[in-house]
KEGU-890211 format. One line per field, with one value per residue: residue in three letters; x, y, z of N, C-alpha, C in turn. Coordinates in Angstrom, 3 decimals. Atoms other than C-alpha are relative to their C-alpha. Last residue first. Layout:
% KEGU-890211
resn c(ALA:...)
n_px c(X:...)
n_py c(Y:...)
n_pz c(Z:...)
ca_px c(X:...)
ca_py c(Y:...)
ca_pz c(Z:...)
c_px c(X:...)
c_py c(Y:...)
c_pz c(Z:...)
//
This chain:
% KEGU-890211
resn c(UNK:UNK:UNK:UNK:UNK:UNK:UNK:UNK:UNK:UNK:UNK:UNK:UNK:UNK:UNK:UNK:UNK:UNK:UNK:UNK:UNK:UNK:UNK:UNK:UNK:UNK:UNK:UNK:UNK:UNK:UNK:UNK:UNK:UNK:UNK:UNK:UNK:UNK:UNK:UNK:UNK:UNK:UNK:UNK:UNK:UNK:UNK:UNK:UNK:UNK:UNK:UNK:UNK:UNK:UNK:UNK:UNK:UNK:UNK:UNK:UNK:UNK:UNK:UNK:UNK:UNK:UNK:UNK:UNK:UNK:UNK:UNK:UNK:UNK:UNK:UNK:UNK:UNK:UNK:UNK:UNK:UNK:UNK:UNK:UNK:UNK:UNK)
n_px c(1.283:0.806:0.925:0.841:0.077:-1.061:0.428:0.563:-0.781:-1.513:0.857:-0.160:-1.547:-0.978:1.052:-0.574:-1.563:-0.434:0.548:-1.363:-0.967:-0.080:0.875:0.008:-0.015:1.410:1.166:0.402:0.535:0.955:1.308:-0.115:0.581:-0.360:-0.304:-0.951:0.625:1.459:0.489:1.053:1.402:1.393:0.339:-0.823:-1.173:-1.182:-1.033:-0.727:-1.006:-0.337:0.499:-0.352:0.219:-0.997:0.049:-0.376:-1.282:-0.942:-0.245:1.807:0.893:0.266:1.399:0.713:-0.988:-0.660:0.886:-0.517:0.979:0.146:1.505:0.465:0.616:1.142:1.494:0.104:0.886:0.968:1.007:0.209:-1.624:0.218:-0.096:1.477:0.269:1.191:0.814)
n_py c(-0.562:0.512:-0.604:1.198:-1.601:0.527:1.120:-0.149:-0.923:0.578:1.294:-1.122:-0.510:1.158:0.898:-1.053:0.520:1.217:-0.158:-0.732:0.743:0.856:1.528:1.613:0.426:-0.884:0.964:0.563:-1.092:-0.998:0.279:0.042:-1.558:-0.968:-0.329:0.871:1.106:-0.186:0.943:-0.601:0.611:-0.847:0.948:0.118:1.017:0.704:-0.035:-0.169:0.094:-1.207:-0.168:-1.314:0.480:-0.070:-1.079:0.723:-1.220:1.080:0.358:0.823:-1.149:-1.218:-1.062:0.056:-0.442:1.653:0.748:0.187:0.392:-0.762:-0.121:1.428:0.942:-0.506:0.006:1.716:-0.249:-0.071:1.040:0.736:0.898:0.854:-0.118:-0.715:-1.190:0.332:-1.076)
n_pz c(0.316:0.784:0.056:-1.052:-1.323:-0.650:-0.700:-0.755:-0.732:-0.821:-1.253:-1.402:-0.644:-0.984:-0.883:-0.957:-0.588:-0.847:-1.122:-0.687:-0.658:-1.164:0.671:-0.062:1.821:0.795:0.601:1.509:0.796:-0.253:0.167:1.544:0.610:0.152:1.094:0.275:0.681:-0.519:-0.797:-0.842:0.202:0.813:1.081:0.992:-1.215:0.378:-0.565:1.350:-0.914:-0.407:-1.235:-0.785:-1.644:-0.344:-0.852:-0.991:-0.486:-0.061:1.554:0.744:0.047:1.296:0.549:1.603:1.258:0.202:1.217:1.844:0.727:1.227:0.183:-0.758:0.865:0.460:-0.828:0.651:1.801:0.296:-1.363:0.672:-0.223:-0.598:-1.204:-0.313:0.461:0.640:-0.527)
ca_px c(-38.951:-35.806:-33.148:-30.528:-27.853:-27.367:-31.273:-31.060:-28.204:-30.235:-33.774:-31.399:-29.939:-33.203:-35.583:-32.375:-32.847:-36.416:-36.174:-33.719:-36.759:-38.689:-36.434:-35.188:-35.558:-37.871:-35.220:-31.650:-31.415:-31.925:-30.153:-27.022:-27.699:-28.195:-30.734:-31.474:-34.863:-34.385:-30.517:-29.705:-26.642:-24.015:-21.019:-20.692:-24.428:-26.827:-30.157:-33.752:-36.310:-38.869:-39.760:-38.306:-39.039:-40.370:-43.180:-42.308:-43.928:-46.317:-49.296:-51.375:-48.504:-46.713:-46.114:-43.756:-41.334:-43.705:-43.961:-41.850:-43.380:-40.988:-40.868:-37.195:-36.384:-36.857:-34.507:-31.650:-32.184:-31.391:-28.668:-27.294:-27.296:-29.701:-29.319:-28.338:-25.092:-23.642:-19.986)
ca_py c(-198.744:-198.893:-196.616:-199.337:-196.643:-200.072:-200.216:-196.624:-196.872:-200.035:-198.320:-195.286:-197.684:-199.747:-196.422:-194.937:-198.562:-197.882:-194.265:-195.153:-197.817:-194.726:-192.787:-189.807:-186.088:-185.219:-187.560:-185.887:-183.237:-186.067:-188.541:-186.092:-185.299:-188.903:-190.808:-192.404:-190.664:-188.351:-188.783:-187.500:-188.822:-185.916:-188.648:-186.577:-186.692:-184.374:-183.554:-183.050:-184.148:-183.500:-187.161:-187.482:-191.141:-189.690:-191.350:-194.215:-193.141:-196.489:-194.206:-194.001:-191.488:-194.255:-196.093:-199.275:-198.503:-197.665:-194.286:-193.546:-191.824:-190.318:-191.978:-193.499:-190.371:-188.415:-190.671:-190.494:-186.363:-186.644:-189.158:-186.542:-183.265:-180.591:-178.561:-179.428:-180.166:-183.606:-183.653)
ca_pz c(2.634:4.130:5.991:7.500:5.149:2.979:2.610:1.370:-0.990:-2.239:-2.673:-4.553:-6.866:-7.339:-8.276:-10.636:-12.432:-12.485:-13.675:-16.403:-17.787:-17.822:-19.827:-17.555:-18.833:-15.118:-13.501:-14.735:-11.448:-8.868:-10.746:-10.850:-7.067:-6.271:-4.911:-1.757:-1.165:2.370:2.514:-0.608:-2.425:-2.868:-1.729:0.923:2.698:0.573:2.194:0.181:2.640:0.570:0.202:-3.310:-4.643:-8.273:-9.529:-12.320:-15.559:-16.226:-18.055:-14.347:-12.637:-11.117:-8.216:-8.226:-5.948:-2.894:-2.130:0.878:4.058:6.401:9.868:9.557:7.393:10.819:12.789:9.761:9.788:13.706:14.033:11.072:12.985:11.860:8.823:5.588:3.501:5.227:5.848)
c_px c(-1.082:-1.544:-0.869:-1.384:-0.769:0.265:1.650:0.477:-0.822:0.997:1.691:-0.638:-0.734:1.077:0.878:-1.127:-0.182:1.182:-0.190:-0.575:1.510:0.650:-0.940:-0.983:-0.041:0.316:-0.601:-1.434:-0.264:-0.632:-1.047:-1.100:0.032:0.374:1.227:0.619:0.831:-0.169:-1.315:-0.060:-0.949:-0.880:-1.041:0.251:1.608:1.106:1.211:1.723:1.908:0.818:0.014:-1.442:0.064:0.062:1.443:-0.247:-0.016:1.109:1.017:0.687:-1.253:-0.997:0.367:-1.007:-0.697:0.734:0.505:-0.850:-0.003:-1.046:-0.668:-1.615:-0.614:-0.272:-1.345:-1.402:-0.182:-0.906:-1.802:-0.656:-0.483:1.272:-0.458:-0.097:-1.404:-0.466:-1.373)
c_py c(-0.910:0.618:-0.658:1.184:-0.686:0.919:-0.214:-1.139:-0.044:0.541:-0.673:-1.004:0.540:0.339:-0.678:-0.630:1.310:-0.259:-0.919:0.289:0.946:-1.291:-0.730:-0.568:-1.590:-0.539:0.439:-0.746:-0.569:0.793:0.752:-0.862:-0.306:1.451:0.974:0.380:-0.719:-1.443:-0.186:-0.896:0.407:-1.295:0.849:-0.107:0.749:-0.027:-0.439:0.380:-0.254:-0.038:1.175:-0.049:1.487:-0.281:0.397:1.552:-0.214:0.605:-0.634:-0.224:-0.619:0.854:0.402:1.071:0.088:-0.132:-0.926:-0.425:-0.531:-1.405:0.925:0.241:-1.354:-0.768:0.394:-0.158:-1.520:0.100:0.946:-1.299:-1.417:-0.888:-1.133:0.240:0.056:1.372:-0.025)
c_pz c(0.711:-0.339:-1.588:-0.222:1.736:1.048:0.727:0.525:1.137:0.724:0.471:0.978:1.153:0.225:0.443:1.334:0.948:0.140:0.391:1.018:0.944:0.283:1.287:-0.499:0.181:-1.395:-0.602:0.605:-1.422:-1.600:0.805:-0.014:-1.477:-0.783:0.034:-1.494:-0.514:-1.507:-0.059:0.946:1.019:-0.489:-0.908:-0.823:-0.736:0.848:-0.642:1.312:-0.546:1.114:0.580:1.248:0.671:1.687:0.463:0.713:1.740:-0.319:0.269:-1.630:-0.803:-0.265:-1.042:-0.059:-0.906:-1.552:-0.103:-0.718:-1.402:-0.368:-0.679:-0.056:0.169:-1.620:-0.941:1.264:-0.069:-1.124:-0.020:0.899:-0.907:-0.008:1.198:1.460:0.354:-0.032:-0.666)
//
């Protein structure tokens, strides 16, 4: 069951022409941006559909190391890519 509104053919359409930062942005000192797209949906699994992350790396990025924010970066890029929702 997915915890937001709308049906899921239409939340996976609208992340299709969302707007992802690319992996490597940062804030200018080489702190990884966060992927959040405001499109804050949790599937089953409680991984977002809008930036591939999930809720426990949601609510730990702000304390996240930045190397822990690139790995959380290539989990959620790979949940995405296996969803067919790329960057």
């Amino acid at each position: 069951m997915i915890a937001c509104v709308g049906t899921r053919e239409s939340l996976e359409v609208e992340m299709t022409l969302r707007s992802f930062p690319p992996l490597n942005a940062n804030d200018g000192t080489g702190n990884p941006v966060s992927p959040c797209v405001r499109n804050c949906c949790l599937d089953g699994d409680d991984i977002c559909l809008g930036c591939g992350r999930t809720l426990e790396e949601i609510i730990g990025w702000h304390a996240a190391l930045i190397n822990e924010k690139k790995d959380i970066l290539a989990r959620a890029e790979k949940r995405l890519l296996e969803r067919g929702v790329g960057r």
